[in-house]
C-alpha positions as CSV (number, residue, x, y, z in Angstrom):
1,X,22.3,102.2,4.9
2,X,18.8,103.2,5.9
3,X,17.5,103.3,9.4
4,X,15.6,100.3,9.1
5,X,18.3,98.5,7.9
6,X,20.7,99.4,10.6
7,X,18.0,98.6,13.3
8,X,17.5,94.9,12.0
9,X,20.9,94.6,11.6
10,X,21.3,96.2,15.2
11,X,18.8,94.0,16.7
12,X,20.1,90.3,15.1
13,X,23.4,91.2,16.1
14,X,22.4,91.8,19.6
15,X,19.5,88.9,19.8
16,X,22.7,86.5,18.3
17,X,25.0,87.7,20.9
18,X,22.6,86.4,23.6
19,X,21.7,83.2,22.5
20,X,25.5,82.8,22.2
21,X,25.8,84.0,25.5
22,X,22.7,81.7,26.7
23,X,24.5,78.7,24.8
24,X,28.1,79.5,26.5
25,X,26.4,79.5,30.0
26,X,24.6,76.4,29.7
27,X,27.3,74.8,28.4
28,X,30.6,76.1,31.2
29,X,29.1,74.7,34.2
30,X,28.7,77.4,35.8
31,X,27.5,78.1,39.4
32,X,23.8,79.0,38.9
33,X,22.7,82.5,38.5
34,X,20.5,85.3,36.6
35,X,21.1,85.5,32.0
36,X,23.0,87.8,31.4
37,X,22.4,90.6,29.0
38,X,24.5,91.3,25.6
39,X,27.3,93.1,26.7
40,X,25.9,94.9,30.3
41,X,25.9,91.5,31.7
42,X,24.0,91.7,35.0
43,X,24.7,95.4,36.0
44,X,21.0,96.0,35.7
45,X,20.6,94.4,38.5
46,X,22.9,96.1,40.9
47,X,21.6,98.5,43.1
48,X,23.4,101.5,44.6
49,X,23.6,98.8,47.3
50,X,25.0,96.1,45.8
51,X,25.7,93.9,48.7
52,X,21.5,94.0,49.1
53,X,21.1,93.2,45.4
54,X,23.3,90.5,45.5
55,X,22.4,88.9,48.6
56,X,18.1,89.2,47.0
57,X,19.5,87.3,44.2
58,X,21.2,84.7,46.2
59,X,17.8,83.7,48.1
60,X,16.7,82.7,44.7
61,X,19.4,81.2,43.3
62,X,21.6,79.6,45.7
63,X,24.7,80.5,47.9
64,X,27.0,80.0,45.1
65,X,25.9,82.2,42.5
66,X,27.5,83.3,39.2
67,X,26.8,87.0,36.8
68,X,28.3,88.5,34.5
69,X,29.3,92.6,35.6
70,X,30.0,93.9,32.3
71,X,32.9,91.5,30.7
72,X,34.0,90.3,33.6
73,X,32.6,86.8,35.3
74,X,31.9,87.0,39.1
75,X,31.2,84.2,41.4
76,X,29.6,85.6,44.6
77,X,29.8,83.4,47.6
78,X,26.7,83.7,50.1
79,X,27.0,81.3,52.8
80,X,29.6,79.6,55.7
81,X,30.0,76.5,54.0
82,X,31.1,77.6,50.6
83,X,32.9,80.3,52.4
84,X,34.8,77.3,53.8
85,X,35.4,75.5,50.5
86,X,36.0,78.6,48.6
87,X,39.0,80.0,51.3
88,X,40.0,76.9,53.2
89,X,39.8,74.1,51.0
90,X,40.7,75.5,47.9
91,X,42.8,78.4,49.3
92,X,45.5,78.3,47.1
93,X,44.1,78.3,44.3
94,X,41.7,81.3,45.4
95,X,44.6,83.2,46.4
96,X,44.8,85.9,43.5
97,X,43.2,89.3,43.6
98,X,40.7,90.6,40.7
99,X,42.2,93.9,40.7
100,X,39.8,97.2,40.3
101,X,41.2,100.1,38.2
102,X,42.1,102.4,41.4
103,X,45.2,100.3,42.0
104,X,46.9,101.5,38.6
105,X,46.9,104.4,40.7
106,X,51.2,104.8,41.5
107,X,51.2,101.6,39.6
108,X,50.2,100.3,43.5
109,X,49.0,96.6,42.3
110,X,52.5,96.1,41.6
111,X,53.9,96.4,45.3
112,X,51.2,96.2,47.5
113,X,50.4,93.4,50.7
114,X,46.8,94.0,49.4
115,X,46.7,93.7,45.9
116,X,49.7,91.3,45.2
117,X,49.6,87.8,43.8
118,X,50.3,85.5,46.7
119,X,53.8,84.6,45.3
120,X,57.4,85.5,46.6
121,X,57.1,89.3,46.9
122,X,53.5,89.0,48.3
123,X,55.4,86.5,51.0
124,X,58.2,88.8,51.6
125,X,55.8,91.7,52.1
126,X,53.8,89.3,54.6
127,X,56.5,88.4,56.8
128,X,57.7,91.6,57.1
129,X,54.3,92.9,58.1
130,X,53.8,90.3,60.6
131,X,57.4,90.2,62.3
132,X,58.3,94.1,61.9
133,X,54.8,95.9,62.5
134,X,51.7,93.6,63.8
135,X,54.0,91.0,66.2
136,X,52.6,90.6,69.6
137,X,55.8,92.2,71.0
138,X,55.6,95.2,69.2
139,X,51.7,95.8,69.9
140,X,52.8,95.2,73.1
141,X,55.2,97.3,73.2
142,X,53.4,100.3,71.8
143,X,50.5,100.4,74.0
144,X,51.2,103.0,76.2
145,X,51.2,105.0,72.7
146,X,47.6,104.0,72.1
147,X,46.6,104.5,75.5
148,X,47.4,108.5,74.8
149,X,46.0,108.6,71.8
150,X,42.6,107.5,73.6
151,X,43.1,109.8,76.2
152,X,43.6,112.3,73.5
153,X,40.3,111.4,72.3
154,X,38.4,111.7,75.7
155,X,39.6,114.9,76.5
156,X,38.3,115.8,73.1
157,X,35.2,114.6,73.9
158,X,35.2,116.7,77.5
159,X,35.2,119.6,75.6
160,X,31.9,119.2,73.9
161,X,30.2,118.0,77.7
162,X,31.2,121.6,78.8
163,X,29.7,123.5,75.7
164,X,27.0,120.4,75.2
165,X,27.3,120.3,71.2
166,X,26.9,117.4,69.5
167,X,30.1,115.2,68.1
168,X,31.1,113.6,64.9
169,X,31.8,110.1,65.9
170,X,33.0,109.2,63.0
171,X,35.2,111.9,62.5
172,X,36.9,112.0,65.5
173,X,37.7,108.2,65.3
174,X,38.9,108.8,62.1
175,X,41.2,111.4,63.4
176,X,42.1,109.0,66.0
177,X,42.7,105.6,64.1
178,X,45.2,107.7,62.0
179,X,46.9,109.3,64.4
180,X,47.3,105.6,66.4
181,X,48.8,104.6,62.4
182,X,51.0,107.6,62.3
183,X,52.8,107.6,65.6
184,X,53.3,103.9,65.4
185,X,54.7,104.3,62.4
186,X,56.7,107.7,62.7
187,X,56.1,108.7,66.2
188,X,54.3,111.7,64.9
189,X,50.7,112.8,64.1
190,X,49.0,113.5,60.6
191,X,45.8,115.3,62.2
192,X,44.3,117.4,64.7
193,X,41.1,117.4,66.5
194,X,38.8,120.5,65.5
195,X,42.2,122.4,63.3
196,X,42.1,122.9,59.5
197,X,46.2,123.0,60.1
198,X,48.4,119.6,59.6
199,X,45.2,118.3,58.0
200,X,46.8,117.6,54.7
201,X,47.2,113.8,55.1
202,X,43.8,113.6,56.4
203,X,42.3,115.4,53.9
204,X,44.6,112.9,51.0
205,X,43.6,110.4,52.5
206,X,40.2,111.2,52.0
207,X,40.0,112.2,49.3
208,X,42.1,109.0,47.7
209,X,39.4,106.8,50.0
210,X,36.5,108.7,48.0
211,X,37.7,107.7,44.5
212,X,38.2,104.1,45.4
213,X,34.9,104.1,47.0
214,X,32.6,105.1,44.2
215,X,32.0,103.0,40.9
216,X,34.1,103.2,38.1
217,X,32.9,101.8,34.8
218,X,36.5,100.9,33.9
219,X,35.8,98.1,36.2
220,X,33.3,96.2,34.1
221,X,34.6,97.3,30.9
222,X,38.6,97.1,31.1
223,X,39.0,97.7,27.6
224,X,38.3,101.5,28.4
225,X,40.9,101.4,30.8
226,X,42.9,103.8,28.3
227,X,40.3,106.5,28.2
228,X,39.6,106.7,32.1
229,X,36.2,107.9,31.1
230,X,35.7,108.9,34.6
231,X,39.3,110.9,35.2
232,X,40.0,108.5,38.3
233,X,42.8,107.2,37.6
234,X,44.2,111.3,36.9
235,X,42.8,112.5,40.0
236,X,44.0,109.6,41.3
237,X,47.5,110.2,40.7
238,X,47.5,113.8,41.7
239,X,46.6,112.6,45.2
240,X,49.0,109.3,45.4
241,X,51.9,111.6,44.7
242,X,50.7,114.0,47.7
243,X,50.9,110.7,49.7
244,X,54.2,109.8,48.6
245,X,55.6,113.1,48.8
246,X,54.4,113.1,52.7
247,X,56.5,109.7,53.0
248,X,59.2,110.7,51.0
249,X,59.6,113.9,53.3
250,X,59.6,111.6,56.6
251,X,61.6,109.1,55.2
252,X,64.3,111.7,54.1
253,X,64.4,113.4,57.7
254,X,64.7,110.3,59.4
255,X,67.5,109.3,57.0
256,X,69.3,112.7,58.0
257,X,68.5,112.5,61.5
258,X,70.0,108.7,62.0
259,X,73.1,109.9,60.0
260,X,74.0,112.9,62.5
261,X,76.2,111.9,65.1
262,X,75.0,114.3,67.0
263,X,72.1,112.0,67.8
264,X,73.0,108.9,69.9
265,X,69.4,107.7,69.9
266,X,66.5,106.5,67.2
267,X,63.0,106.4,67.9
268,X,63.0,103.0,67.9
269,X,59.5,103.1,65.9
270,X,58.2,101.3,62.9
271,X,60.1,103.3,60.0
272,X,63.1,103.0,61.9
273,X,62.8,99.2,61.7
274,X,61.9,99.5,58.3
275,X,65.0,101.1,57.3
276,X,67.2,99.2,59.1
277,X,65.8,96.1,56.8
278,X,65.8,98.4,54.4
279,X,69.4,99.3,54.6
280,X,70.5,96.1,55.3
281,X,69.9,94.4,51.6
282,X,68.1,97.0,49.6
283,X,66.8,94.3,46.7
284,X,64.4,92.3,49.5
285,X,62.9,95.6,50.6
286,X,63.3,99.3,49.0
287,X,62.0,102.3,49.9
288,X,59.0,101.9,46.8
289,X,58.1,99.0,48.9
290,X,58.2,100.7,51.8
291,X,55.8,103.8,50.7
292,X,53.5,100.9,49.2
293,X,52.8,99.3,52.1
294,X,52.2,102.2,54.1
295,X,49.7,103.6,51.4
296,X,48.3,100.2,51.6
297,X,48.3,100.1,55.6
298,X,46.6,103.9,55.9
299,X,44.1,103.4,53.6
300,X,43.1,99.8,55.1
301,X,44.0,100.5,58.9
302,X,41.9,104.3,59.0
303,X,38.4,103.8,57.1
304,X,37.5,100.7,58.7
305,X,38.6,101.1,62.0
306,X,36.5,104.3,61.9
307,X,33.4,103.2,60.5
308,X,33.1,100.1,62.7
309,X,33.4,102.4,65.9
310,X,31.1,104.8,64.5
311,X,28.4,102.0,63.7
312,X,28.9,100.8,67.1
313,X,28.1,103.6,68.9
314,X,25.3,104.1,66.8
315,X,23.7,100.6,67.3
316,X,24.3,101.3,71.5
317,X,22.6,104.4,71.3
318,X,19.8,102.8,69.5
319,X,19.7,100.2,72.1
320,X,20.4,102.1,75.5
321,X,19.6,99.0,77.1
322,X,22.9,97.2,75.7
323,X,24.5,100.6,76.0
324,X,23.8,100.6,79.5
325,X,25.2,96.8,80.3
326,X,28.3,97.8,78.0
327,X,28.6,100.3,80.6
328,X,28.1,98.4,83.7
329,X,30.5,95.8,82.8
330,X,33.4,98.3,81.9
331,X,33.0,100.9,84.9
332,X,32.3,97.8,87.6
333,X,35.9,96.1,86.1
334,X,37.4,99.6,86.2
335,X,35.7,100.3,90.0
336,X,37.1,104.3,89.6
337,X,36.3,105.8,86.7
338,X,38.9,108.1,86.4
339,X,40.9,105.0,85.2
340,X,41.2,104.4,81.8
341,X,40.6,100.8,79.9
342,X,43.6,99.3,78.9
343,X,44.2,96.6,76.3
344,X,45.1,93.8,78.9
345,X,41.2,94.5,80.0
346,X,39.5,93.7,77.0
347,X,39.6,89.4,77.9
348,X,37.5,90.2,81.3
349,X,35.0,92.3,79.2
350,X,32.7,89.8,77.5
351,X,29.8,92.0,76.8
352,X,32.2,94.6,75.2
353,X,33.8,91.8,73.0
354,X,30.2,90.4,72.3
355,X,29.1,93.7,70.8
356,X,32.0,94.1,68.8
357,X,31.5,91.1,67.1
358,X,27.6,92.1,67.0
359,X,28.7,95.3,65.3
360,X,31.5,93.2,62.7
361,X,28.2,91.2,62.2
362,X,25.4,93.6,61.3
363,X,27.7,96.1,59.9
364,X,30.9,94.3,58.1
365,X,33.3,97.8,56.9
366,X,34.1,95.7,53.5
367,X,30.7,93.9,53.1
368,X,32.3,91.8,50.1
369,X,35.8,91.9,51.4
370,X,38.3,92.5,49.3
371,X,37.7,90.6,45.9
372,X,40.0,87.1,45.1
373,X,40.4,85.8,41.7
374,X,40.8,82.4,40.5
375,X,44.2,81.1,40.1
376,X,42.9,78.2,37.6
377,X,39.4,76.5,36.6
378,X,37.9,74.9,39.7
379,X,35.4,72.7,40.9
380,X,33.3,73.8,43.6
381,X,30.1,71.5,44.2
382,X,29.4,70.1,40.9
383,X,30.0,73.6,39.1
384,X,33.0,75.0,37.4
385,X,34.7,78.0,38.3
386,X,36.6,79.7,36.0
387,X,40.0,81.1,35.3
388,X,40.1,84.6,36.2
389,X,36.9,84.4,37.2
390,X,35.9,87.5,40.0
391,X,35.3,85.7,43.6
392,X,33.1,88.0,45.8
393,X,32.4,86.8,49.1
394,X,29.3,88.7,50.5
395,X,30.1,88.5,54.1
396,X,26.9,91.1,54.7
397,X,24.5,88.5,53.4
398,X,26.5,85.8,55.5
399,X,26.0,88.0,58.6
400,X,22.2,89.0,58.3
401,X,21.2,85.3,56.9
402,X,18.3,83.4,59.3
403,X,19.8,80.5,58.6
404,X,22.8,81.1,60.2
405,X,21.6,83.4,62.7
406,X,18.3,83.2,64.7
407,X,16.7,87.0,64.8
408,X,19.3,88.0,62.4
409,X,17.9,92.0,61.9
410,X,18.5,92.6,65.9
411,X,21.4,93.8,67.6
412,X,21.8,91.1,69.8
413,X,25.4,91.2,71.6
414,X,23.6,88.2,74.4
415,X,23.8,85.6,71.1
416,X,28.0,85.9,71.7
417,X,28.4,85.3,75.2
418,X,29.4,82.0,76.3
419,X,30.2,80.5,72.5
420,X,33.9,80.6,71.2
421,X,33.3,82.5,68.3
422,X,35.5,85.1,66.5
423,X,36.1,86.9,63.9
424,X,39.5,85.6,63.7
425,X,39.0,83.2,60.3
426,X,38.3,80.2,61.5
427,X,34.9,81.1,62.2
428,X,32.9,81.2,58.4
429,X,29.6,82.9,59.5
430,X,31.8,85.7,61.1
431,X,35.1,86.7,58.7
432,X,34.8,90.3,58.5
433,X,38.3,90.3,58.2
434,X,38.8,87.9,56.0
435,X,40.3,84.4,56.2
436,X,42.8,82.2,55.1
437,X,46.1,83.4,54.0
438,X,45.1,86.6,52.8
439,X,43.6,87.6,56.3
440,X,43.8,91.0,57.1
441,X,47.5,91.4,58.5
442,X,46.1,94.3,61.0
443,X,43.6,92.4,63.0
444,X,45.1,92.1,66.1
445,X,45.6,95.9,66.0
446,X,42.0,96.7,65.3
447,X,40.7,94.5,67.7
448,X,42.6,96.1,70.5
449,X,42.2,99.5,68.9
450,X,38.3,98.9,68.5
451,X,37.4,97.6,72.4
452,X,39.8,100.4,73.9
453,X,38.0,103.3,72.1
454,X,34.9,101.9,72.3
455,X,35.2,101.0,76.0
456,X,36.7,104.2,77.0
457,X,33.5,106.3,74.7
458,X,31.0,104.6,77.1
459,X,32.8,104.4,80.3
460,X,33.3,108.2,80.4
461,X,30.2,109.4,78.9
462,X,26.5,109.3,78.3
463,X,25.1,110.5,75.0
464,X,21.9,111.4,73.5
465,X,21.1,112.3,69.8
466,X,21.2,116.1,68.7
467,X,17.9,118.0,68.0
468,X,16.4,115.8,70.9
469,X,15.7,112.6,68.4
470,X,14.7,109.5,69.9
471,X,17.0,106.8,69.8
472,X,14.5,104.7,68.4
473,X,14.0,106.9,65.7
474,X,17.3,107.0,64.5
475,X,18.1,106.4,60.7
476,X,20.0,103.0,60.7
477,X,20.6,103.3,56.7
478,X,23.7,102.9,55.1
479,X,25.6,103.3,52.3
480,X,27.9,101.7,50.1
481,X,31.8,102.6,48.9
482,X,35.3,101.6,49.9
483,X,33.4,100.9,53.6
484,X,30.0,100.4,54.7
485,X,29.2,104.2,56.4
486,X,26.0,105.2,57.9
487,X,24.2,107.2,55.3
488,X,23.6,109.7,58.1
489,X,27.0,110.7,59.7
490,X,26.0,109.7,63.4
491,X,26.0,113.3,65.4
492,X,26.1,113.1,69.4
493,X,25.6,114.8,72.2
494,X,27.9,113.3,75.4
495,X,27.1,113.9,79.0
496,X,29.8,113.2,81.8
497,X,28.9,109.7,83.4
């Protein structure tokens, strides 16, 4: 066959393909949305910023909108109301998860609170989580244990006051999110402030977070799942194993500890709970499920705890004015400053809450949360959603939309005080952490995690940018992967208050 030949051929072949794609699109009911190309779909239209790409494209064609991302239809959701009817309404049959190639990794998808079908073992996993690990009574319980790990963090901080270098805030919250996880959990620490020793979680951790976070053309195109074209799914493996070895190890001591009678006591933590379920029927809860879901809770629980504080800080020292009546509010409830804000404080600090929930606002850590999947076709306004069809809630666009917010570009704590608002799912221009039944399980920790570091960051300490830039000519930017990060790691100087 000649060249010319083949490129006719080529070119029919494609031009019939999209007219048959045209025709199938006119013809489902779907939302409305941009044609598709043969075989690329929409990708074209993605930006390294998707959530910006997707939320231009909505302004033209609607809050429900639908694409094609490779082979795989996506119906991205753009506004409260259909937030409402996609995850309220029709919350059931919503429920599913569209599941990215990164959870093959340790066959994860099959075990995991996250990625789980909302069926019996999804429920099981649930209940546990809620009753063993995130129950008022055992947050309760454990916040003197946060409340050292924060003052942990501030004498970190003291350190750089006397020698007057700047600090990585996102990198010590980091450190200090998984260390709050870790002791929780096994009444131990994975990292250390400043130390390349007893890094190695950290360091997995990252590196796992890195992978998940970058695109993977496996993704649009499952039917090159085998190939792993992009060697994720190997590296990926290498460094889930590392994780599992780490709770295989603590698991294993605590087994042998618990079973010498020379010890009369336990630690009384979360694994110890864990086991005890554990041991008591081993077919409701095993040890695989027990190293799933706290992959699945290290990974969730560090990242976006992190990045919100991080964006926080940053947005306060952008605005010293808001910084400043952040400040006021905590020291004047505290009246001596050598006391330390505790979680029992945060429902007298309104301004603290208010820019918290600015922060969630402007700066969502999973801009299109995690993604749902149709259960079954359903109607949503007139249109069809189908089967298996990809559900991506942009909760960025939701946050930054004039419509919903009046001077939506500002960081403007003042519009939260005295409204009732929350980020608690019930509340569909402000669900950062999801809503309906699959609702982040960790909220209430974050939350208390989030306004105690936060608080304690500001009460204690002044800051001012390194290499004496302004605050006003800070770069804002961000960028995209498993969380919404600052594109410039935010690098500060603090100053004793």
């Amino acid at each position: 066959m000649d060249y010319l030949t083949f490129y006719l051929l080529f070119s029919f072949l494609l031009t019939f393909a999209y007219v048959i794609t045209i025709f199938h699109r006119r013809n489902s009911r779907l939302p409305p949305g941009p044609f598709p190309f043969p075989v690329i779909g929409n990708l074209l239209q993605l930006s390294g910023k998707p959530h910006h790409s997707l939320a231009t494209l909505s302004k033209r064609y609607g809050p429900l909108m639908s694409l094609k991302l490779g082979s795989r239809t996506t119906i991205v959701v753009s506004s409260p109301d259909i937030a409402k009817e996609f995850f309220q309404t029709h919350d059931h049959s919503f429920s599913s998860r569209s599941l990215p190639d990164a959870t093959r990794v340790m066959d994860h998808y099959k075990y995991s609170i996250v990625w789980l079908p909302a069926g019996d073992h999804w429920r099981r996993l649930r209940k546990i989580s809620k009753e063993y690990i995130f129950s008022v009574q055992r947050l309760d319980a454990s916040e003197l244990l946060r409340q050292e790990k924060v003052k942990e963090l501030v004498n970190h901080v003291n350190h750089y006051c006397t020698s007057e270098k700047s600090v990585n805030i996102g990198e010590i919250a980091f450190t200090t999110s998984l260390n709050v996880l870790s002791s929780f959990m096994f009444s131990m620490d994975f990292a250390q402030y400043d130390s390349v020793t007893s890094q190695e979680f950290k360091d997995t951790v990252w590196a796992v977070m890195e992978i998940v976070g970058k695109p993977n053309i496996v993704d649009f195109f499952p039917i090159l799942q085998p190939f792993d074209p992009q060697g994720f799914m190997r590296r990926g493996n290498v460094y889930g194993k590392k994780i599992f070895a780490i709770f295989e190890n603590i698991i294993d001591q605590r087994l042998a500890t618990r079973s010498s009678s020379s010890v009369t006591s336990a630690n009384n933590d979360v694994l110890d709970s864990l086991l005890n379920l554990n041991q008591k029927d081993e077919s409701e809860f095993s040890q695989n499920d027990m190293k799933h879901l706290f992959m699945a809770l290290f990974l969730a629980g560090t990242d976006t705890t992190s990045s919100t504080l991080e964006w926080a800080m940053a947005e306060l020292i952008h605005n010293p004015e808001k910084m400043e009546t952040a400040r006021s509010e905590v020291t004047k409830l505290m009246e001596n400053t050598k006391n330390m804000i505790q979680e029992s404080d945060i429902s007298q600090l309104p301004y603290l809450q208010a820019v918290v929930k600015e922060t969630l606002r402007l700066h969502p850590p999973v801009p299109f949360l995690v993604p749902h999947q149709a259960i079954h076709d359903v109607e949503i306004q007139g249109f069809m959603v189908p089967k298996n069809a990809q559900i991506l809630c942009n909760v960025w666009a939701i946050g930054r939309d004039p419509k919903v917010w009046s001077h939506s570009e500002m960081f403007m704590p003042e519009r939260f005080l005295g409204v009732k608002t929350d980020y608690k799912g019930q509340n569909f221009d402000l669900i950062p952490f999801g809503t309906g039944r699959r609702i982040c399980p960790g909220l209430n920790i974050a939350h208390r995690m989030l306004h105690i570091m936060l608080g304690s960051l500001i009460q204690k300490f002044d800051w001012k940018l390194e290499g004496n830039v302004r605050a006003q000519d800070m770069d804002m930017d961000e960028k995209f992967g498993l969380t919404l990060q600052k594109s410039v790691p935010l690098k500060a100087i603090p100053f004793r208050v």
